[in-house]
C-alpha positions as CSV (number, residue, x, y, z in Angstrom):
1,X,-35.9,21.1,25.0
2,X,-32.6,19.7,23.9
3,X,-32.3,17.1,21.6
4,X,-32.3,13.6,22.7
5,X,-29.1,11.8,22.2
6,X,-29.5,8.8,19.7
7,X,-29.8,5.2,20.8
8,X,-27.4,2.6,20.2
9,X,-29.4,1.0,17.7
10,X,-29.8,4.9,15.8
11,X,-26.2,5.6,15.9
12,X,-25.7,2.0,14.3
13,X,-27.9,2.4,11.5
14,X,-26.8,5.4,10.6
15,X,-23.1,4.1,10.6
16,X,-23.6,1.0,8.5
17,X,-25.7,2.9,5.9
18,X,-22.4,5.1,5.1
19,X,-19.7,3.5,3.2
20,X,-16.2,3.5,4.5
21,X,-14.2,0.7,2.6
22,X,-11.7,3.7,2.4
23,X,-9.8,1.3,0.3
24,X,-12.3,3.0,-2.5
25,X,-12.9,6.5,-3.5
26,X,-16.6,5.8,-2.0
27,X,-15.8,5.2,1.0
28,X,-13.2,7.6,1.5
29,X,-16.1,10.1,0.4
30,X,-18.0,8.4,3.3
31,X,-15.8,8.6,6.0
32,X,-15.7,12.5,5.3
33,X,-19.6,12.1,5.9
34,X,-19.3,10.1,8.4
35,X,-17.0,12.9,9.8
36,X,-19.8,15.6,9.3
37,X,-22.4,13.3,11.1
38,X,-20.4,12.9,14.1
39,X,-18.9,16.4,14.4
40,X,-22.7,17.6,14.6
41,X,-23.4,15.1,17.4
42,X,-20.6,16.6,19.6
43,X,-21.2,19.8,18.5
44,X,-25.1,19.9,19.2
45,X,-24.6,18.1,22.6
46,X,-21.2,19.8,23.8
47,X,-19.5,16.7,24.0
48,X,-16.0,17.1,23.8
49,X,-13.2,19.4,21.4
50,X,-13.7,17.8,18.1
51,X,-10.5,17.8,15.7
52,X,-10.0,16.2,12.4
53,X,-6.6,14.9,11.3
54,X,-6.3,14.7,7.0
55,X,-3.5,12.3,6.4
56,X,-0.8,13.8,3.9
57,X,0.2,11.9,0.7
58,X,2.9,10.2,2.2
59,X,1.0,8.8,5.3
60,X,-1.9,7.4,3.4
61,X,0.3,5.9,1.2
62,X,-1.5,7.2,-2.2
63,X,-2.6,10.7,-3.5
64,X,-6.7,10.5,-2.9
65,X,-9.3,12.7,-4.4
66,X,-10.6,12.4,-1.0
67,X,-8.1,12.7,1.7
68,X,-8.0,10.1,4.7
69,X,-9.0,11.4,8.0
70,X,-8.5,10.8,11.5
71,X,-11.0,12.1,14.0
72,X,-10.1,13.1,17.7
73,X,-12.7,13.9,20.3
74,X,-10.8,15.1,23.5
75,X,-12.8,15.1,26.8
76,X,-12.2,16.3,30.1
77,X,-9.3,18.5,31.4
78,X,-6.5,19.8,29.1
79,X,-4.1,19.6,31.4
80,X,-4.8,16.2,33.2
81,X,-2.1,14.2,34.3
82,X,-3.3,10.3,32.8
83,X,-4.6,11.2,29.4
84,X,-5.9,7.9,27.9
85,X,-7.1,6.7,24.6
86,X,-10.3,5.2,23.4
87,X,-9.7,4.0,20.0
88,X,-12.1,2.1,17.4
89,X,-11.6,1.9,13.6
90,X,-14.3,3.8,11.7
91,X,-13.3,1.7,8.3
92,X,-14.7,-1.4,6.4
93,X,-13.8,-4.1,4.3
94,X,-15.1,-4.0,0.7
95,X,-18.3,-5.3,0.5
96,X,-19.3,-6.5,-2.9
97,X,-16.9,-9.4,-3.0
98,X,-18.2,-10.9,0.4
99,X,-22.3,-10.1,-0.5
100,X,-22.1,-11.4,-4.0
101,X,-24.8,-13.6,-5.1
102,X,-26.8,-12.8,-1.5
103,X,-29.4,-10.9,-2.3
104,X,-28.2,-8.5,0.7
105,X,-27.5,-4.8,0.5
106,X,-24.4,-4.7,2.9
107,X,-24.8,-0.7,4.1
108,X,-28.2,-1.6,5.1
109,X,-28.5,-2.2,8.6
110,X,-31.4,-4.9,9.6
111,X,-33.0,-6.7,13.0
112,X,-31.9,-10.1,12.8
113,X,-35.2,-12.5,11.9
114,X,-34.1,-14.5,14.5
115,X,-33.4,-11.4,17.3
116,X,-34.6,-8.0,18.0
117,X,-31.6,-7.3,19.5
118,X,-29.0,-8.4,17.0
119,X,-28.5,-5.8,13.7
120,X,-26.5,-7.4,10.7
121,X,-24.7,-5.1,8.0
122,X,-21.3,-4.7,6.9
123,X,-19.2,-3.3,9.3
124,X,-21.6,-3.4,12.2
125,X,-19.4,-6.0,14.2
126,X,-16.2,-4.7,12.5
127,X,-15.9,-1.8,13.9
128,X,-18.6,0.7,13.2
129,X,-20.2,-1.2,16.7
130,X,-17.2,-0.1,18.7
131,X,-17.3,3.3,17.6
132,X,-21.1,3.6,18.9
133,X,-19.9,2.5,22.2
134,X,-17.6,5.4,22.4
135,X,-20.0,7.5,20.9
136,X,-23.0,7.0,23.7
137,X,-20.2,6.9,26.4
138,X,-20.0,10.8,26.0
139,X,-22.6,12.1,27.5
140,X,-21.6,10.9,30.5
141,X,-17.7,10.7,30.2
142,X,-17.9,14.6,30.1
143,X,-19.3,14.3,33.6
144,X,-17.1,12.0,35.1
145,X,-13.7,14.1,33.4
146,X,-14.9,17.6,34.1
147,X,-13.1,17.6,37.4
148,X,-10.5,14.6,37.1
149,X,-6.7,13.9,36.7
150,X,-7.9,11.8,33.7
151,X,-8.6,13.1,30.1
152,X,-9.8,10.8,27.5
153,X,-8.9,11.1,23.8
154,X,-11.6,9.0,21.8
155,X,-9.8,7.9,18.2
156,X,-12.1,7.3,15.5
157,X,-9.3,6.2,13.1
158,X,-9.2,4.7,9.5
159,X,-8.0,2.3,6.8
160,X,-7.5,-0.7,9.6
161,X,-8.7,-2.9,6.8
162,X,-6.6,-1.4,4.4
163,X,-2.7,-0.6,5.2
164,X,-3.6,0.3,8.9
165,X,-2.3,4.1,8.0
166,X,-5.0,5.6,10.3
167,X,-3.0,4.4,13.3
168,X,0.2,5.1,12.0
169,X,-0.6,8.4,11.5
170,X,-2.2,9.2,14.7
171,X,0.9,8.7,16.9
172,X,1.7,12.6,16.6
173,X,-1.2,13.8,18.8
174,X,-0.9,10.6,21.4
175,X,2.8,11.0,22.8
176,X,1.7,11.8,26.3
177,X,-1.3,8.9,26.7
178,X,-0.4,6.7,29.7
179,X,-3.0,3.9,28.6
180,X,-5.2,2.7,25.6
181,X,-8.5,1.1,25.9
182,X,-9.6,-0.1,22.6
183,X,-12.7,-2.1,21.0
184,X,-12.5,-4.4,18.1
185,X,-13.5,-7.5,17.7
186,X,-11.1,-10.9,17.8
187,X,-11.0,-13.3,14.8
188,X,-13.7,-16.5,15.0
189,X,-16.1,-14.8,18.1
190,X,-19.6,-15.3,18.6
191,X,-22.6,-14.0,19.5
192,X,-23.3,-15.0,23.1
193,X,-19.4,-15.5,23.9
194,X,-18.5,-14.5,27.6
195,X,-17.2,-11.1,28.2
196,X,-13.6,-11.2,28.0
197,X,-10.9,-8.6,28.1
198,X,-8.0,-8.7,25.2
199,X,-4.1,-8.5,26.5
200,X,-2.6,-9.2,23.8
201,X,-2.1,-10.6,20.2
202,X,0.7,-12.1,17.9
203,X,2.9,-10.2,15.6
204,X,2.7,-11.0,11.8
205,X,5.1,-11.6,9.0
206,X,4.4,-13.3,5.5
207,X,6.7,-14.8,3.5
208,X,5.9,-16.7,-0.6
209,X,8.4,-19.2,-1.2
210,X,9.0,-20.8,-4.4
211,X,9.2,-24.4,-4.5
212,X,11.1,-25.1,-8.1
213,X,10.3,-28.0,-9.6
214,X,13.7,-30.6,-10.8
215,X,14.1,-31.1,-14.3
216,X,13.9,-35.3,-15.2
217,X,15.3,-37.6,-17.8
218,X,13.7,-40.9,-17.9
219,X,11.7,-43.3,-19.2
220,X,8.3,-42.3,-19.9
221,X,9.1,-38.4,-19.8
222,X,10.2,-35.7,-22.4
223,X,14.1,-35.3,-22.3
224,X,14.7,-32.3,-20.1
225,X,11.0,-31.8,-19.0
226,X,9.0,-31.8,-15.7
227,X,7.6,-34.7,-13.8
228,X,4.2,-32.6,-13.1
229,X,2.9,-35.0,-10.5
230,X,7.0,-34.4,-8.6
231,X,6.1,-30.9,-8.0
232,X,2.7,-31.4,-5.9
233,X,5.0,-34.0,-3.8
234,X,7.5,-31.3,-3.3
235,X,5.0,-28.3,-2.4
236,X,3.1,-30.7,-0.1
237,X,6.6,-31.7,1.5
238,X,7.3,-28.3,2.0
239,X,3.8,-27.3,3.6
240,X,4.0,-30.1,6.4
241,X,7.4,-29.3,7.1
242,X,5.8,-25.4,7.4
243,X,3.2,-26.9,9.5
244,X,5.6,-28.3,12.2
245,X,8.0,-25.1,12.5
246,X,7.9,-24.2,16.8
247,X,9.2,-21.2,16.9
248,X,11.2,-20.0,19.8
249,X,9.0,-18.5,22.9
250,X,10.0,-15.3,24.8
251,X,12.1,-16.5,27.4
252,X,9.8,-14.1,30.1
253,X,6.7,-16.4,29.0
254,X,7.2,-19.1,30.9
255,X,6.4,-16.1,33.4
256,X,3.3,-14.7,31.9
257,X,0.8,-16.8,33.7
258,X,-0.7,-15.7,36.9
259,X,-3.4,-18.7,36.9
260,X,-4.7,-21.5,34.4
261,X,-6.7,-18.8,32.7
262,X,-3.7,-17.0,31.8
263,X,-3.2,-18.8,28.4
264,X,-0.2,-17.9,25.7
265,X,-0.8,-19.6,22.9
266,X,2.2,-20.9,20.9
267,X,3.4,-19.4,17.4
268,X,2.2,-21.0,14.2
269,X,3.3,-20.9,10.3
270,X,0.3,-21.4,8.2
271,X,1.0,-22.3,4.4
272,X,-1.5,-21.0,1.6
273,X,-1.1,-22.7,-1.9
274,X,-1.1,-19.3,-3.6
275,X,-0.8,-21.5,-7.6
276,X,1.4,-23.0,-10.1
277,X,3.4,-21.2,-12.9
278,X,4.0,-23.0,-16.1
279,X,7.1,-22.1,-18.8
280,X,5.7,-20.5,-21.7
281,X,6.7,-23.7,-24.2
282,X,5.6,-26.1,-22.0
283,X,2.1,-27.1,-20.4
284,X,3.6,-28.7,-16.9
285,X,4.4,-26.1,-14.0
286,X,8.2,-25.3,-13.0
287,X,7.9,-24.1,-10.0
288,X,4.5,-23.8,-7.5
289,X,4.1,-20.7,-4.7
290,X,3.5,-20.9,-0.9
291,X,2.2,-17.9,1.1
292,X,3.9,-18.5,4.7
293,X,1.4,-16.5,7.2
294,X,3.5,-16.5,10.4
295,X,1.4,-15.9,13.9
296,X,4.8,-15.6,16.8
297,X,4.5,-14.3,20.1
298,X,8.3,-13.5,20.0
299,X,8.9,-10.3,19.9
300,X,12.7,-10.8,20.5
301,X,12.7,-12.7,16.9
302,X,13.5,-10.7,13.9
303,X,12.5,-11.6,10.2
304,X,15.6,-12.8,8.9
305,X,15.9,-15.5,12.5
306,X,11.9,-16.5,11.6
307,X,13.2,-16.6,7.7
308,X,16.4,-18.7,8.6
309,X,13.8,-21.4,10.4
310,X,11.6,-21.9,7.3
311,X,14.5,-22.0,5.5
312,X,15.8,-24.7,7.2
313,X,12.7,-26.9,7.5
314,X,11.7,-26.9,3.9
315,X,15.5,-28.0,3.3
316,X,15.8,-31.0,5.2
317,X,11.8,-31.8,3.9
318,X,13.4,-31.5,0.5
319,X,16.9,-32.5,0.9
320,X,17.8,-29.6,-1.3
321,X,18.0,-26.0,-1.8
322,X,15.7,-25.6,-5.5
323,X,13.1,-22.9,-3.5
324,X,13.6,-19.0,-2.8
325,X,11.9,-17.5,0.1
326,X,10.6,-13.7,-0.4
327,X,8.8,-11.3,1.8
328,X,5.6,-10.5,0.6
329,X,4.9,-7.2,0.3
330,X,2.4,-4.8,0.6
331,X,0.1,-4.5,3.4
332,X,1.3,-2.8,6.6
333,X,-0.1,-4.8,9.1
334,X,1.3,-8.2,8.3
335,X,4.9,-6.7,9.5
336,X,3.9,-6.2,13.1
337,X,5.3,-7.6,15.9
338,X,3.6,-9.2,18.8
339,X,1.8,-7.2,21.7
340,X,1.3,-8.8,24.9
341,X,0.6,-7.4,28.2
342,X,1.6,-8.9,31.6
343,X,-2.0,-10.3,33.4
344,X,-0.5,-8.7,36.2
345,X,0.1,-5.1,34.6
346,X,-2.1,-2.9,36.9
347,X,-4.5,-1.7,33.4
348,X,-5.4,-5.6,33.3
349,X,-6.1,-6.2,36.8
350,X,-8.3,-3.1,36.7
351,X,-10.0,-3.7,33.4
352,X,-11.0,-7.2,34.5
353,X,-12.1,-6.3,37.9
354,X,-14.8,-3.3,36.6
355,X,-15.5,-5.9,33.7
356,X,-16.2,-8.6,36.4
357,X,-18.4,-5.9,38.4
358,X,-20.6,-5.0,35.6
359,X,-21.4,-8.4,34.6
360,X,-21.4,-10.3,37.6
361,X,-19.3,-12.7,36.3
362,X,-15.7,-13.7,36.4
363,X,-14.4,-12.1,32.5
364,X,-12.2,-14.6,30.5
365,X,-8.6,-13.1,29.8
366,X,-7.4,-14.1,26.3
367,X,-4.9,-13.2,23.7
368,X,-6.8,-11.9,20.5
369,X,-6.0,-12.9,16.6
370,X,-5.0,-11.8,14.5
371,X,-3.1,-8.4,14.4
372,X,-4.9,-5.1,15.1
373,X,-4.3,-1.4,15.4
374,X,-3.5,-2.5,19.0
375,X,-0.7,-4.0,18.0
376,X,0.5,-0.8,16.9
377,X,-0.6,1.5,20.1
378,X,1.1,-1.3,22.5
379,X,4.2,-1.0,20.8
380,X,5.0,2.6,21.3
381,X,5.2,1.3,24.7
382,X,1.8,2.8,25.6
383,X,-0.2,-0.3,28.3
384,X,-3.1,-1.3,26.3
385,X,-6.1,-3.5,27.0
386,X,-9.3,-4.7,24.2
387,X,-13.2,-4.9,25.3
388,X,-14.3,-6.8,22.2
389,X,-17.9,-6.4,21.5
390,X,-20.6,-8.9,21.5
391,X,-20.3,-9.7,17.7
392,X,-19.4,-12.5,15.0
393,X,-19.1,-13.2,11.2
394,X,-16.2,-10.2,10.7
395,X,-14.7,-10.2,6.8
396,X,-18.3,-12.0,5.5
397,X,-21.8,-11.5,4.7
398,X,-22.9,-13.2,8.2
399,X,-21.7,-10.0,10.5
400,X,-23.8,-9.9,13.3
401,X,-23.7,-7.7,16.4
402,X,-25.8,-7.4,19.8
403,X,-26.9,-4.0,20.2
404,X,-27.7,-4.1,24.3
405,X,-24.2,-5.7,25.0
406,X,-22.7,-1.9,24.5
407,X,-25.5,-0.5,27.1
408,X,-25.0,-2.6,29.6
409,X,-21.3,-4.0,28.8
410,X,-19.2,-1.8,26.9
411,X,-20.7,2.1,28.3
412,X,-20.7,1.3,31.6
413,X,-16.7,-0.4,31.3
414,X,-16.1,2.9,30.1
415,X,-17.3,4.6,32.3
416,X,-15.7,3.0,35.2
417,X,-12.1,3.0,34.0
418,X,-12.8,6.4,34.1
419,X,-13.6,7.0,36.9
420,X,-12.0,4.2,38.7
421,X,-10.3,5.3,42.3
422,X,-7.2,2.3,40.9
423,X,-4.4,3.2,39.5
424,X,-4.2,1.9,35.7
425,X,-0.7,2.8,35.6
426,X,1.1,1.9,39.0
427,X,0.2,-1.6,40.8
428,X,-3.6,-1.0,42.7
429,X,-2.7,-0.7,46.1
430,X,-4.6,-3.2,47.8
């Protein structure tokens, strides 16, 4: 007899107990295993052409003992005419600084007390849940695609939490998809939120701006020194004048909306105190740092225009020019500009009508946060919709997922985009 094909809750476990913070040498070591695992699973039940992409130097940023790896499991008919992707991120945050102090082992993946159908464990909502969904879709996806104009590519892709290279990287074998289905989950859910389908989230810039303190000469004060009380006023100045920036909307936005549950949220700057910095011969700070995180939905607006506006609201909050604004560097995925979909794009209308079909319910239409791989997919121009999976507590020790929402949500929402008699390119014809 042929080996059964692991349940949801299997597949899970045996993902959370690998480590893939590929941030580390661990879990970059992992990954590979993780790699091994799954390749055996296609392998044993013919499930699709497996292929495994090792980033070069260059791509992953860093020259690794272990390598970073992509992995690609194409089903259906090579020469289909709608490829399509299925992507989820096979990475993880770092544990240890998240579980410190909780007595928790983070790759250990437990029943809630409180829920036989909820598992906790790092990465179980974030994504190793979404990559199980795509993993017990399969079986039957190799059905439905043996004799279709559709071909799926399923993306298992890596470092999302880290510089998002997995993505980058993975844009050489996805030229010709026509449409991206991804899973991940939005910032803030919860468990028992209503199924919704993603269309879109912001782009991301950050900016550290230096607020410099004013030298003073008065009564009470050291000749030539630094009022250290004058340089909190100034910083907090310069974060409620952050607070209030608007940025400019997409001029097509005021178009977006098809109904009242169409909803584009508006941009946002979000100051972080990031410290002080004191001279060396002196005990009171010169100068104090802001970390600007920008949220826009503008993808017309450059850097430098978003730059020139906090430029010019920390001015006339300070009624003078003793700051410098810097891009903060680093991380990838900050730098990305904002992806959202018309409602009315045919891949949104279908995705929320199967969604709707499945659940019996009509499925809320929102725009995620923060920015994801998606961002980067939408942006080669490639129409691209999110089934989040039923999960909260992402980034912490709390992460939480509901294994029976992927048997009876996110499989089945496969599975019909799939096979789906729409058109998720063209408009459905009626």
């Amino acid at each position: 007899m042929p080996l059964e094909f692991p349940s949801t809750a299997q597949l899970l476990e045996t993902l959370v107990e690998i480590p893939t913070d590929v941030q580390t040498e661990r879990g970059r070591k992992g990954f590979w295993e993780m790699h091994r695992k799954i390749q055996e699973l296609v392998k044993t039940h013919g499930l699709g052409r497996y292929h495994l992409q090792e980033l070069t130097d260059e791509q992953a940023g860093g020259e690794f003992e272990s390598k970073l790896i992509n992995i690609f499991i194409e089903v259906g008919d090579g020469d289909a005419d709608e490829p399509f992707l299925l992507q989820a991120h096979g990475d993880t945050i770092v544990p240890e600084p998240f579980y410190e102090g909780t007595g928790e082992n983070p790759l250990q993946c437990k029943q809630a007390s409180d829920d036989p159908d909820i598992r906790t464990g790092c990465g179980c909502g974030d994504d190793k849940i979404g990559v199980v969904a795509m993993l017990r879709s399969l079986p039957e996806l190799n059905r439905i695609l043996a004799n279709s104009r559709r071909r799926a590519i399923v993306l298992i892709d890596t470092a999302e939490e880290g510089q998002s290279q997995g993505i980058y990287a993975a844009k050489e074998h996805l030229n010709d998809i026509k449409w991206a289905a991804t899973f991940d989950i939005p910032a803030g859910s919860k468990l028992g939120d209503s199924p919704c389908i993603i269309y879109g989230r912001p782009g991301r810039v950050v900016f550290e701006v230096t607020i410099n303190a004013i030298r003073t000469d008065h009564l009470g004060t050291v000749t030539n020194s630094y009022d250290p009380e004058y340089i909190d006023y100034r910083m907090d100045m310069a974060k409620t004048a952050i607070r209030r920036i608007m940025l400019a909307n997409h001029p097509d936005h005021s178009q977006i909306a098809l109904s009242s549950s169409d909803h584009l949220p508006r941009s946002i700057c979000i100051p972080h105190l990031s410290g002080l910095e004191d001279p060396l011969s002196m005990t009171m700070p010169t100068s104090g740092k802001i970390k600007i995180e920008v949220l826009y939905t503008n993808a017309d607006l450059s850097h430098a225009e978003i730059e020139e506006e906090i430029r010019k609201a920390i001015a006339a909050a300070l009624g003078d020019d003793k700051f410098e604004i810097g891009k903060q560097t680093g991380r990838v995925t900050p730098f990305i500009k904002p992806w959202i979909e018309n409602p009315g794009h045919p891949l949104i209308q279908s995705a929320m009508q199967h969604l709707g079909e499945i659940t019996g319910q009509t499925p809320r239409k929102i725009i995620g946060c923060p920015t994801a791989n998606e961002n980067v997919i939408a942006n080669w121009g490639v129409p691209t919709v999110t089934l989040p999976p039923e999960a909260e507590g992402e980034h912490s020790a709390s992460e939480r997922t509901r294994l029976s929402y992927v048997d009876k949500v996110m499989v089945p929402w496969i599975l019909a985009m799939a096979k789906s008699e729409n058109s998720h390119v063209n408009w459905i014809q009626q």
